[in-house]
Backbone as CSV, one residue per row, in Angstrom:
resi,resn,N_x,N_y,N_z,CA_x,CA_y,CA_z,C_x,C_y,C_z
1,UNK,0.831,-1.200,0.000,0.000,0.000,0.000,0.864,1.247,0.000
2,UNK,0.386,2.258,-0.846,1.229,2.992,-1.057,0.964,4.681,0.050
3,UNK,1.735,5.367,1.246,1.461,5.592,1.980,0.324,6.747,1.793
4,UNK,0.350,7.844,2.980,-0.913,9.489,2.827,-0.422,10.520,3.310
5,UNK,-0.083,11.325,2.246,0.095,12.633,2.743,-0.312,13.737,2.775
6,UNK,-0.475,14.283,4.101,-1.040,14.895,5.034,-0.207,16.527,5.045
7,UNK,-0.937,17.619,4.315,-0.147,19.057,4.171,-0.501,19.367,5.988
8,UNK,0.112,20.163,6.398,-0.361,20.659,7.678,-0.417,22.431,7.127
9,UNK,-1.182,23.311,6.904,-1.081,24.469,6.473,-1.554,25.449,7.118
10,UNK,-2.027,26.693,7.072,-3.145,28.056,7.801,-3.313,29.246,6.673
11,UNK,-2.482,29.828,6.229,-2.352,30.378,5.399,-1.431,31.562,6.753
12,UNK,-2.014,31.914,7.842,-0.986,32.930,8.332,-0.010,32.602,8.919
13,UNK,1.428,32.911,9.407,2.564,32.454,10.262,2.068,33.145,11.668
14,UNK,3.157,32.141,11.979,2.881,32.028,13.834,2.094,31.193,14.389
15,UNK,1.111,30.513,13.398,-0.087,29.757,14.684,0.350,28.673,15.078
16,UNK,1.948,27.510,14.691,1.963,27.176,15.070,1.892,25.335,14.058
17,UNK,2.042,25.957,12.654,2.352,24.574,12.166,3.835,23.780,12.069
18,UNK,4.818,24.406,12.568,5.588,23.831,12.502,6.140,23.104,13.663
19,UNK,5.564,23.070,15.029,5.195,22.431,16.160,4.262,21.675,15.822
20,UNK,3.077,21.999,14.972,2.175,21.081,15.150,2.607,19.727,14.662
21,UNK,3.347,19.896,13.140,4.053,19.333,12.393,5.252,18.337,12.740
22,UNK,5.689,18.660,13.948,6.598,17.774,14.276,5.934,16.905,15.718
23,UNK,5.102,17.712,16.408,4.711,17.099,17.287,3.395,16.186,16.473
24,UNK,2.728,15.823,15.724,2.149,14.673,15.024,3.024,13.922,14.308
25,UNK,4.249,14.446,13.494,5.257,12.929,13.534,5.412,12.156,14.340
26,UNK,5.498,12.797,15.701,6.280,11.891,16.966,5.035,11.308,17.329
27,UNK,3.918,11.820,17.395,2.748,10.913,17.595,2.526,9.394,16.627
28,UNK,2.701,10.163,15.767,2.254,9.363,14.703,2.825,8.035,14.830
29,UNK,4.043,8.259,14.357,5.286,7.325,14.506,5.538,6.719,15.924
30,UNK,4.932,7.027,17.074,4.980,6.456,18.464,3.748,4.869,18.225
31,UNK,2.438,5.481,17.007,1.704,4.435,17.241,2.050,3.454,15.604
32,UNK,3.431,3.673,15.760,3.737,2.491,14.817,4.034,2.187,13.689
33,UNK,3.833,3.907,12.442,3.790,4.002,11.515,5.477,4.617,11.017
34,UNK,5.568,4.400,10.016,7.032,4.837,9.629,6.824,6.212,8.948
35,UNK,7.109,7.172,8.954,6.953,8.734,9.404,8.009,9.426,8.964
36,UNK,7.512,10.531,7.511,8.504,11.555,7.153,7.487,13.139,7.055
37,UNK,8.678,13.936,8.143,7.829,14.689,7.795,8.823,15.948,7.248
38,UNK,8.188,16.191,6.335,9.230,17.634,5.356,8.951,19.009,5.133
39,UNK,10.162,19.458,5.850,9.695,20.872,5.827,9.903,21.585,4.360
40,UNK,8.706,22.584,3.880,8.933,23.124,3.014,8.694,24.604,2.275
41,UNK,9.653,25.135,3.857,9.819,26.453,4.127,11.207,27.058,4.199
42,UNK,11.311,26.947,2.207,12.745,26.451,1.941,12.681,28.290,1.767
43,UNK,14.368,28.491,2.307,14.636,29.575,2.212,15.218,30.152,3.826
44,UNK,14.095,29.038,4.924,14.193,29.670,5.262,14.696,28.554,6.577
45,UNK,13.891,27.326,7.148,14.174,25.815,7.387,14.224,26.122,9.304
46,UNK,12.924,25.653,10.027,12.823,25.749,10.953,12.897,24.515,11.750
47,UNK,12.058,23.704,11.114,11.652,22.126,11.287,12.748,21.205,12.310
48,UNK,13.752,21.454,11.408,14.971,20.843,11.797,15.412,21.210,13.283
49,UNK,15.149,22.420,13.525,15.785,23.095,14.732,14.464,22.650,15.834
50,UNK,13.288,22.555,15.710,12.603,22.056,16.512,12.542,20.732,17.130
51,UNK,12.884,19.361,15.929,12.911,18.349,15.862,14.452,18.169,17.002
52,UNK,15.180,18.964,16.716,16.936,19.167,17.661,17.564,18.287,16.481
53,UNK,17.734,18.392,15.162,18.083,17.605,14.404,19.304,18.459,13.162
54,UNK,19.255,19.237,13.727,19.938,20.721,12.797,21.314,20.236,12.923
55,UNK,21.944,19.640,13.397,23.350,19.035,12.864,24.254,18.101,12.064
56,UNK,22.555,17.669,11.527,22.589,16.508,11.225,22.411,16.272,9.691
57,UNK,22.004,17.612,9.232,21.371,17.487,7.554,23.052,17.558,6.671
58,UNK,22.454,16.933,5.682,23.606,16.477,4.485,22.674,16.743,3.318
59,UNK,21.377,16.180,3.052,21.047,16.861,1.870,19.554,17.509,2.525
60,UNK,19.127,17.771,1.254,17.455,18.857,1.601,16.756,18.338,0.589
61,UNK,15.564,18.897,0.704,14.153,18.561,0.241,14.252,19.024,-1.269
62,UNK,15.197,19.730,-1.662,15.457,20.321,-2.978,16.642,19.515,-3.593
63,UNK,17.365,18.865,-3.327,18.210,18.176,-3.691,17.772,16.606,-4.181
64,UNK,17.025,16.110,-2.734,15.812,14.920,-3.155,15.187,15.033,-4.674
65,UNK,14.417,16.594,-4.563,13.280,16.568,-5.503,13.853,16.780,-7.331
66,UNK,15.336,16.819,-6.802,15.934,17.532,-8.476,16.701,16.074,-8.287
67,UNK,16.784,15.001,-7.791,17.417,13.791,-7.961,18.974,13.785,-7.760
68,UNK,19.365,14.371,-7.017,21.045,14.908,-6.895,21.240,13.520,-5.620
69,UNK,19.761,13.171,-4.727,20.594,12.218,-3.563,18.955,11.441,-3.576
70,UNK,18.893,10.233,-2.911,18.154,9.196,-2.693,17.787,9.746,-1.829
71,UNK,15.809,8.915,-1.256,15.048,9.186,-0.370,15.977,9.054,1.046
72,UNK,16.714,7.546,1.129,17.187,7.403,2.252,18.826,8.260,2.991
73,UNK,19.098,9.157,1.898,20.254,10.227,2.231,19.553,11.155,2.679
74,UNK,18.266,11.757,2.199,18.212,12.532,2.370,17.074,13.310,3.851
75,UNK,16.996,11.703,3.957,15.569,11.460,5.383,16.479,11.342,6.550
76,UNK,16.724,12.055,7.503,17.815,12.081,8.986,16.641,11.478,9.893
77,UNK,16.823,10.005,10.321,16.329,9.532,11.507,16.241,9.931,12.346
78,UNK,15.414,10.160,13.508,15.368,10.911,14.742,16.082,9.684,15.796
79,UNK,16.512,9.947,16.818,17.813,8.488,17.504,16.583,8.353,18.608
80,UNK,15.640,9.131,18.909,14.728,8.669,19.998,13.134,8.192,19.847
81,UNK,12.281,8.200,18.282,11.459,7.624,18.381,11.527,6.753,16.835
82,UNK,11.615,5.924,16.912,11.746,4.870,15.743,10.840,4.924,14.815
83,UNK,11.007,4.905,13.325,10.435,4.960,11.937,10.319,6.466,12.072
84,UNK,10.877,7.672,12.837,10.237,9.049,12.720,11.814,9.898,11.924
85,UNK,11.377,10.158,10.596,12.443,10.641,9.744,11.945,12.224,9.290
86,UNK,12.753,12.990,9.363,13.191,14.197,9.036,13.921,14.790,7.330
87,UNK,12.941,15.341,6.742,13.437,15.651,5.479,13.597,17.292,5.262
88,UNK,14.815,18.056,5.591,14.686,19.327,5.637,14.733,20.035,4.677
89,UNK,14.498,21.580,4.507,14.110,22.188,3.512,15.347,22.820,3.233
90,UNK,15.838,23.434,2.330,16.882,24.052,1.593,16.954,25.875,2.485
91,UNK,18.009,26.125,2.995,18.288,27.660,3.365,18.964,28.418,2.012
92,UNK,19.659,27.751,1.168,20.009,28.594,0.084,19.205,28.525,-0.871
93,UNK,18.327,27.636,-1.543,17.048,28.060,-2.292,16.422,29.406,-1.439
94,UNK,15.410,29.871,-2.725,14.026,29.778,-2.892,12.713,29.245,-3.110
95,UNK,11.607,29.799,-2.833,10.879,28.691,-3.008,10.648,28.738,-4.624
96,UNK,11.201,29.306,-5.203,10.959,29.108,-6.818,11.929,28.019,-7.440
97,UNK,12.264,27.177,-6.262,13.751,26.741,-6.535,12.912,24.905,-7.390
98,UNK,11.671,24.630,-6.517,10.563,23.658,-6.843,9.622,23.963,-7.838
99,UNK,9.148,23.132,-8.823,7.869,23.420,-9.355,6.825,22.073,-8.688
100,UNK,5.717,22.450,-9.265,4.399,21.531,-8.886,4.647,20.409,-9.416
101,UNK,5.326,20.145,-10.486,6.153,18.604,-11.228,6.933,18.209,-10.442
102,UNK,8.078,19.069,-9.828,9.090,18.287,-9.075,8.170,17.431,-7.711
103,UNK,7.223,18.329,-7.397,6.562,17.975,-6.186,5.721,16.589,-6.477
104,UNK,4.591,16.921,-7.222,4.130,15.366,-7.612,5.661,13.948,-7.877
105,UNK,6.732,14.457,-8.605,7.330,13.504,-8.831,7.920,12.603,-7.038
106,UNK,8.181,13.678,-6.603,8.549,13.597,-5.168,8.163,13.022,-3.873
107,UNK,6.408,13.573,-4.464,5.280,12.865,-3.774,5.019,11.506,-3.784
108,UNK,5.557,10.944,-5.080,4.705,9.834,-5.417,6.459,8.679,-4.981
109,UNK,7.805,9.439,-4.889,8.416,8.865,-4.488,8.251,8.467,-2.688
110,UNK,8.091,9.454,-2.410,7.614,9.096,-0.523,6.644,8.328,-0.289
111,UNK,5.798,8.340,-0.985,4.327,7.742,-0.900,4.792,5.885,-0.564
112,UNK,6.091,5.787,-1.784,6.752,4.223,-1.538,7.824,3.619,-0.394
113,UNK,8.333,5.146,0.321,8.647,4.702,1.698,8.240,5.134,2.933
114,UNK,6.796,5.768,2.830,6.699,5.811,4.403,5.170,5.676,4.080
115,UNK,4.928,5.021,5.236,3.319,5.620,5.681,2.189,6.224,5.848
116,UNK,3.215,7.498,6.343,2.370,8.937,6.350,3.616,10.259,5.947
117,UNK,3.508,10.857,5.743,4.606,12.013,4.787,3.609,13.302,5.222
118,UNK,4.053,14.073,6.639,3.390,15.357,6.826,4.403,16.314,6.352
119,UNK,3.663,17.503,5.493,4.678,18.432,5.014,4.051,19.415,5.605
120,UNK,5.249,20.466,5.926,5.075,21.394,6.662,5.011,22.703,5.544
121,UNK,4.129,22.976,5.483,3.423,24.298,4.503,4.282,25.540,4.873
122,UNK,4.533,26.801,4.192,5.181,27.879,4.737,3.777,28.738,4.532
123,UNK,3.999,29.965,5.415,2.856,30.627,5.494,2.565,31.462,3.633
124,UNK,1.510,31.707,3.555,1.154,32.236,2.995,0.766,31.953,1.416
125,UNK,0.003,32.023,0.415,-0.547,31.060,-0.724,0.621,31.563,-2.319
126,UNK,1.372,31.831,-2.185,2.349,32.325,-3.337,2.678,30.287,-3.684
127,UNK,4.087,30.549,-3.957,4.523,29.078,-4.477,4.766,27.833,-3.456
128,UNK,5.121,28.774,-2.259,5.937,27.713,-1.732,4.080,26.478,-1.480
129,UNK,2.975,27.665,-1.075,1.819,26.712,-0.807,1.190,25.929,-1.620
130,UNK,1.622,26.314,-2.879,1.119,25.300,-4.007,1.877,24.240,-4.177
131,UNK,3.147,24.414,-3.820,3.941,23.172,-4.360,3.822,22.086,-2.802
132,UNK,3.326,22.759,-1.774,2.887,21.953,-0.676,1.832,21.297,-0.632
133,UNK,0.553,21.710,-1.389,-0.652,20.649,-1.250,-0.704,20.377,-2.878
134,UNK,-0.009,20.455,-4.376,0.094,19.412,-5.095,-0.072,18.125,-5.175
135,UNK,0.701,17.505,-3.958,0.848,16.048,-3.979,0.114,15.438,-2.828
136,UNK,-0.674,16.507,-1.808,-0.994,16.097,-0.687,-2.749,15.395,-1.054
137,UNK,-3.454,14.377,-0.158,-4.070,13.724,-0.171,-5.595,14.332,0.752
138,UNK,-4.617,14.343,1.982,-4.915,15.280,3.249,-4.663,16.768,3.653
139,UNK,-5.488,17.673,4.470,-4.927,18.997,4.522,-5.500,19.065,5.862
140,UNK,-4.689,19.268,6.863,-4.949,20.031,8.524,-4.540,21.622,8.717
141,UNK,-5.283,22.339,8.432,-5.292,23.661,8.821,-5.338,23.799,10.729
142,UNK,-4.491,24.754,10.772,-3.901,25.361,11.865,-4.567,26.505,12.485
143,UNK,-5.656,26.300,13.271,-5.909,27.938,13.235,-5.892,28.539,14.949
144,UNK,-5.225,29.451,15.411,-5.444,30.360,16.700,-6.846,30.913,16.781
145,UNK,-7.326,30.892,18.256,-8.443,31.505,18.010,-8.209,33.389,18.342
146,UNK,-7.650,33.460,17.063,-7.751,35.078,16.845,-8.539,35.158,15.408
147,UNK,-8.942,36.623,15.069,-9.650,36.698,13.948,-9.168,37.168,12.819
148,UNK,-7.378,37.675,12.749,-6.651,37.314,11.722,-6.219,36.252,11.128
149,UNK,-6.076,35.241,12.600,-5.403,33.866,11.719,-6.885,32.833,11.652
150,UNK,-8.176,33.498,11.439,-9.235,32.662,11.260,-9.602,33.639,9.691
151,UNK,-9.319,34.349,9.296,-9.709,35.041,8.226,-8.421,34.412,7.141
152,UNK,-7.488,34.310,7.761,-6.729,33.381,6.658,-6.838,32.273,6.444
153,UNK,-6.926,31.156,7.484,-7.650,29.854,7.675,-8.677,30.011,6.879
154,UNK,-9.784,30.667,6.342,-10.854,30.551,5.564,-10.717,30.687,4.126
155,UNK,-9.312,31.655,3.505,-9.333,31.360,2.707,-8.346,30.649,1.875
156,UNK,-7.483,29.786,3.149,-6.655,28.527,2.429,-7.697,27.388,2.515
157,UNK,-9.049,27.725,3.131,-9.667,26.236,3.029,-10.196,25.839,1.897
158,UNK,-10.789,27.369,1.270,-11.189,27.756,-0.205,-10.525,26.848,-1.027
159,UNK,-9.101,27.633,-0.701,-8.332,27.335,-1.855,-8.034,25.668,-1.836
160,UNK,-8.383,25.093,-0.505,-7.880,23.579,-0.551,-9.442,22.455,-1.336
161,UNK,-10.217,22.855,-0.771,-11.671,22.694,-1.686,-11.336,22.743,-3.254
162,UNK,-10.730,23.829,-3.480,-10.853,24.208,-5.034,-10.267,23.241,-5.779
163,UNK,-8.897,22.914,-5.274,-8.173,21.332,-5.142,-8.605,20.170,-4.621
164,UNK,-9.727,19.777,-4.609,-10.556,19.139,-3.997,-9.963,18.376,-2.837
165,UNK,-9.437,18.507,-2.282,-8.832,18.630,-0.937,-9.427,18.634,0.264
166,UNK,-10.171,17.858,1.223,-11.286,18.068,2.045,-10.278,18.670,3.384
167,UNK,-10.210,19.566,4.004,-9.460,20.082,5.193,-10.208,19.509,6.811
168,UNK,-8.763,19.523,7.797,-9.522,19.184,8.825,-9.018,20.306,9.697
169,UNK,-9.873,20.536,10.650,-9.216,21.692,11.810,-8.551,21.098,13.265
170,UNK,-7.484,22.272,13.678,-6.726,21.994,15.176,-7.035,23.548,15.251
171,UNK,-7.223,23.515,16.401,-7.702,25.119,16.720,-6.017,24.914,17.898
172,UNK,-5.280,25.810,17.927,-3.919,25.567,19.060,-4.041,27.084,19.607
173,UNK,-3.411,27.057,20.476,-3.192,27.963,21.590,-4.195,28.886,21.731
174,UNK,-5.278,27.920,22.599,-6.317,28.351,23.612,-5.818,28.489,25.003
175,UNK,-6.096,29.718,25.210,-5.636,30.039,27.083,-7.364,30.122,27.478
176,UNK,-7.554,28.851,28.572,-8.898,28.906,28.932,-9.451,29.807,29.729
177,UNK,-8.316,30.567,30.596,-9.040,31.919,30.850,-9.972,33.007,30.263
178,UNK,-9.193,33.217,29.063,-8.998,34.451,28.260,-10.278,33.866,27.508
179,UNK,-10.876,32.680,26.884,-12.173,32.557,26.802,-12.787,32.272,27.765
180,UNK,-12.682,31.978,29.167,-13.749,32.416,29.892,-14.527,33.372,30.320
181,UNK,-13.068,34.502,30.075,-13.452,35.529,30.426,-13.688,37.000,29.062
182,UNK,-14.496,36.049,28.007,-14.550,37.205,26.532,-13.650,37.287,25.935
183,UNK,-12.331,37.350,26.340,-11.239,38.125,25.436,-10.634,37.153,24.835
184,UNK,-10.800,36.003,24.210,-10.296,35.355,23.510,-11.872,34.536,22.824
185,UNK,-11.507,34.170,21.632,-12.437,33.424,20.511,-12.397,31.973,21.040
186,UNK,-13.742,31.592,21.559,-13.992,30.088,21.698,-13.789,29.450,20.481
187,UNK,-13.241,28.178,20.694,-12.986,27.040,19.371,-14.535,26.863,18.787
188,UNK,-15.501,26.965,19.725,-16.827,26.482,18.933,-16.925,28.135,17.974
189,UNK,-16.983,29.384,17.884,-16.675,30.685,17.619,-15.926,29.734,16.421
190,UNK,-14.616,29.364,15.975,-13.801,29.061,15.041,-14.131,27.981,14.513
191,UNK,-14.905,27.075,15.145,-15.651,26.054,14.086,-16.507,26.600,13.345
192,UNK,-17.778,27.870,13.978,-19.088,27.980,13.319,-18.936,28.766,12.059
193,UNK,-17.777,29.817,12.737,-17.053,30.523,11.256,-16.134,29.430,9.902
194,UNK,-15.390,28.872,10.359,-14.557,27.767,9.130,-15.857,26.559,8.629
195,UNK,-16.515,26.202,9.479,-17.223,25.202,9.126,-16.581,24.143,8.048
196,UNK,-15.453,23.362,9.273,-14.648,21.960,8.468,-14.691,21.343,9.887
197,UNK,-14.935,19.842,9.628,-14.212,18.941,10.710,-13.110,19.457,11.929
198,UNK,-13.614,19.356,12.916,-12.637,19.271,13.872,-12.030,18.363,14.754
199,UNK,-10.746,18.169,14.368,-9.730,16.657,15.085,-9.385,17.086,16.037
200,UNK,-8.926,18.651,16.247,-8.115,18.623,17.577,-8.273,20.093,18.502
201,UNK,-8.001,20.387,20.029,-8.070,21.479,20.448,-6.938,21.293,21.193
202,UNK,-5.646,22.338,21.058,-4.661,22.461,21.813,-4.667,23.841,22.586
203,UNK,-4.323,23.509,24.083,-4.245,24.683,24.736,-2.813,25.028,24.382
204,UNK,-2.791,26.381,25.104,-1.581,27.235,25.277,-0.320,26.169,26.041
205,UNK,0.507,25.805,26.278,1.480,24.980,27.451,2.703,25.530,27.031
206,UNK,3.766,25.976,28.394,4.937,26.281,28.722,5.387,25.019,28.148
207,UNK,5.010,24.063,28.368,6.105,22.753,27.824,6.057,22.924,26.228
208,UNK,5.358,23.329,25.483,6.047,23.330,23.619,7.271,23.771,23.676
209,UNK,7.248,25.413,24.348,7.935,25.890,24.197,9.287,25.249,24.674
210,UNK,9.467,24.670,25.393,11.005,23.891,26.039,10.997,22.960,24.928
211,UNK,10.028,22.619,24.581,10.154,21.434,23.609,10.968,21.666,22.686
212,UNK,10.278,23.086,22.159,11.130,23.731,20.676,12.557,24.101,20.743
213,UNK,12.183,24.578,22.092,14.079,25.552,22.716,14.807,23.986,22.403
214,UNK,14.790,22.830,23.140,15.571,21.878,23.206,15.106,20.551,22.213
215,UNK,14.548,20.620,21.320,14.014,20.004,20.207,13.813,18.777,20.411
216,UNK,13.309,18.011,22.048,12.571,17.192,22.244,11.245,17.209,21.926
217,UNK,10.675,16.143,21.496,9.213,16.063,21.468,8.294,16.002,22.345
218,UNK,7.482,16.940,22.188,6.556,17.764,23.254,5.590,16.138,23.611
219,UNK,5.510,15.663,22.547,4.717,14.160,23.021,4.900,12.969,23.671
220,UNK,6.198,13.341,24.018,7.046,12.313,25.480,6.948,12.929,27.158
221,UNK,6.096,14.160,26.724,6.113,14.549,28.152,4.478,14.332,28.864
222,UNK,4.716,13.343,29.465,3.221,12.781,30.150,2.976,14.132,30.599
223,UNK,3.250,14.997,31.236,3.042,16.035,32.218,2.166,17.428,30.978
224,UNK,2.456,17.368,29.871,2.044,18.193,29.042,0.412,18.455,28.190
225,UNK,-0.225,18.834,28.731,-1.803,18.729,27.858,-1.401,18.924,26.539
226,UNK,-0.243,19.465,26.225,-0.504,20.166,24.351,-0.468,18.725,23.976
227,UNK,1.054,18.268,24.764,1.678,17.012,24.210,0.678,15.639,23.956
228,UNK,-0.283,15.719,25.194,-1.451,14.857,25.040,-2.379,15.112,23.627
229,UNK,-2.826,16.054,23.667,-3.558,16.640,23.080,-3.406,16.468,21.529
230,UNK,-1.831,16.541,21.234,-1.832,15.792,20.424,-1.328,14.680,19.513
231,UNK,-1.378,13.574,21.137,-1.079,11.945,20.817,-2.867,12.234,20.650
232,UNK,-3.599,12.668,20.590,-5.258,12.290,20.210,-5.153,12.229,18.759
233,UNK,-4.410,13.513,18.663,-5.002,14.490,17.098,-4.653,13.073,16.120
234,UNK,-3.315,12.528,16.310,-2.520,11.597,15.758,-3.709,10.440,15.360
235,UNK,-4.098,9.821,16.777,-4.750,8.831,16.935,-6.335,8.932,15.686
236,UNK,-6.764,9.986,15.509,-7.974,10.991,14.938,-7.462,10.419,13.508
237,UNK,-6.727,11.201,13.447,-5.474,10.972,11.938,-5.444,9.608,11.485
238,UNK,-4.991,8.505,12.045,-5.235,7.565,11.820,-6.144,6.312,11.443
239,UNK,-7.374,7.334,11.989,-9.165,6.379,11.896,-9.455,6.104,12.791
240,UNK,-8.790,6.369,13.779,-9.775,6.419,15.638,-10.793,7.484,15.831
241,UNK,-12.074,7.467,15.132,-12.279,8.216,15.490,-13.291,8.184,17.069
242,UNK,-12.840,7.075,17.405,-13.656,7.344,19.184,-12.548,7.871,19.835
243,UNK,-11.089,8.336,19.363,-10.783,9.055,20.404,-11.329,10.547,20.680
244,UNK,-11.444,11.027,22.271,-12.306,11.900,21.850,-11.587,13.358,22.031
245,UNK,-12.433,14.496,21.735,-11.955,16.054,21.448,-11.940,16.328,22.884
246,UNK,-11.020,16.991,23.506,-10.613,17.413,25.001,-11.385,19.011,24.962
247,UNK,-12.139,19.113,25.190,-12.479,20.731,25.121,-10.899,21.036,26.610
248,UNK,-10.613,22.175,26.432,-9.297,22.921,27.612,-9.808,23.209,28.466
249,UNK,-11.217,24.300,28.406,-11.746,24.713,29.296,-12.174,23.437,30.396
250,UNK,-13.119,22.219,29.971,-13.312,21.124,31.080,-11.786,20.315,31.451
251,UNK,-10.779,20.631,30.591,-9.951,19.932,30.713,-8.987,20.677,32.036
252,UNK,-9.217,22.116,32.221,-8.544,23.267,32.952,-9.053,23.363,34.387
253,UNK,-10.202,22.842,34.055,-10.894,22.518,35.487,-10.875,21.768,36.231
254,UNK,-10.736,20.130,35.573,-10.636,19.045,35.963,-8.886,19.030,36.734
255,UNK,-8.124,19.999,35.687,-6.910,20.212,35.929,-7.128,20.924,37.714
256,UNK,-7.173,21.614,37.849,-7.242,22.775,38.763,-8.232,21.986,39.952
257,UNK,-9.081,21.278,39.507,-9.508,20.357,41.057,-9.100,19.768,41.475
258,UNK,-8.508,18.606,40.261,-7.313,17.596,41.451,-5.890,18.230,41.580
259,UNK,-5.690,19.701,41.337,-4.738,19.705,41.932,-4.904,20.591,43.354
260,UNK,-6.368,21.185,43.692,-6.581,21.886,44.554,-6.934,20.940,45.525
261,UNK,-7.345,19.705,45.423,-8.181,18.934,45.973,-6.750,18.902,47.063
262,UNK,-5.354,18.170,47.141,-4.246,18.376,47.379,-4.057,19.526,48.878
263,UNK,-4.681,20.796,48.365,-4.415,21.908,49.173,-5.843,22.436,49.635
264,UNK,-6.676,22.214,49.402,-8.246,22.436,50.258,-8.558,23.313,49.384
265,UNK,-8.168,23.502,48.214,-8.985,24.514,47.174,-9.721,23.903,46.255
266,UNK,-10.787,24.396,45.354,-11.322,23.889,44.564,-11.907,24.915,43.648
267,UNK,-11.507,24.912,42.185,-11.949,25.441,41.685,-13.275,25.544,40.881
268,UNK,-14.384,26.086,40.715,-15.604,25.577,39.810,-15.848,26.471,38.760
């Protein structure tokens, strides 16, 4: 069987696909599947530095796709979760450096060694985003619940439709305060506006961020809701779909009772 690949995109920067992107490899690949995921935010190449894998590249995603080195030169194994491979993007290209041919040709080469092949989209719909969902099967849009990066989210979903492309949503960095208390956009607010499937809700967590600083995977840390949050999304991804959607807010509460329960507090 020949594997599925899965664009992870938003259309705006910052929300957070290139965490999302590496933290669903490590999911992914934790439940068994052999796992490449490629960044292709050539120019500029973040992926690598999140993954903690940045010492390690010899060729890039542009070198692969123009046939200069083989799938397996150019895929850097990760040494701590098995079948989870790393294909990085080019810092001296551009993204004009690919066309939509090289990409299908490219596509259909990964498709014969891995499983699942998540590519990491660069912001915004010029080339680099076309030559990212060309070959893709699947599309997970990224969206914050703010109402810039939900006004762009709406119209990369367009554009993924138009490609007949069915999109799924992760709404990430919800602080459950800040919608409790008005000043932040509830995920149901960002479903009723996008109106696509929703796989996943990630809160805000101090642990990504260490994750990224030290390019461990945020999904080895039992202690982490994001990290939980998304060994689900993964599980979703795969055809589980009884695993279920964590709303933050019940999840923030449940949080905050058993840990008050401890000290005679309780929050409701």
């Amino acid at each position: 069987m020949e594997g599925k690949i899965i664009v992870i995109t938003s259309g705006k920067g910052g929300v957070g696909k290139t965490t999302t992107t590496a933290a669903l490899g490590a999911a992914i690949a934790l439940e068994g599947k052999r796992v490449a995921v490629v960044d292709m935010d050539i120019g500029l190449r973040n992926l690598d530095v999140v993954m903690g894998l940045e010492n390690r590249i010899v060729f890039n995603v542009v070198d692969l796709a123009k046939g200069r080195c083989k799938v397996h030169q150019a895929s850097i194994k990760d040494r701590r979760i098995e079948n989870l491979f790393l294909i990085p993007a080019s810092q001296s290209d551009n993204k004009t450096a690919l066309s939509t041919d090289d990409m299908i040709r490219l596509c259909k080469k990964l498709r014969q060694e891995f499983d699942v092949v998540l590519i990491d989209c660069p912001a915004g719909i010029e080339q680099g985003f076309e030559n990212s969902v060309v070959g893709a099967d699947e599309a997970v849009v990224v969206c914050t619940p703010e109402v810039s990066a939900v006004r762009d989210a709406d119209r990369i979903i367009g554009l993924l439709y138009a490609r007949s492309i069915t999109p799924k949503l992760i709404v990430n960095r919800i602080v459950p305060r800040l919608v409790q208390s008005g000043d932040m956009l509830s995920h149901k607010d960002v479903v009723d506006v996008l109106s696509i499937e929703l796989i996943g809700l990630v809160c805000m967590d101090d642990f990504v961020i260490t994750s990224t600083n030290t390019g461990t995977p945020v999904v080895l840390d039992k202690d982490s809701r994001a990290g939980q949050a998304f060994r689900r999304i993964a599980m979703r991804l795969l055809g589980n779909t009884e695993v279920p959607i964590v709303d933050p807010l019940e999840d923030n509460k449940g949080f905050w009772n058993r840990i008050g329960s401890k000290i005679g507090l309780r929050r409701i």
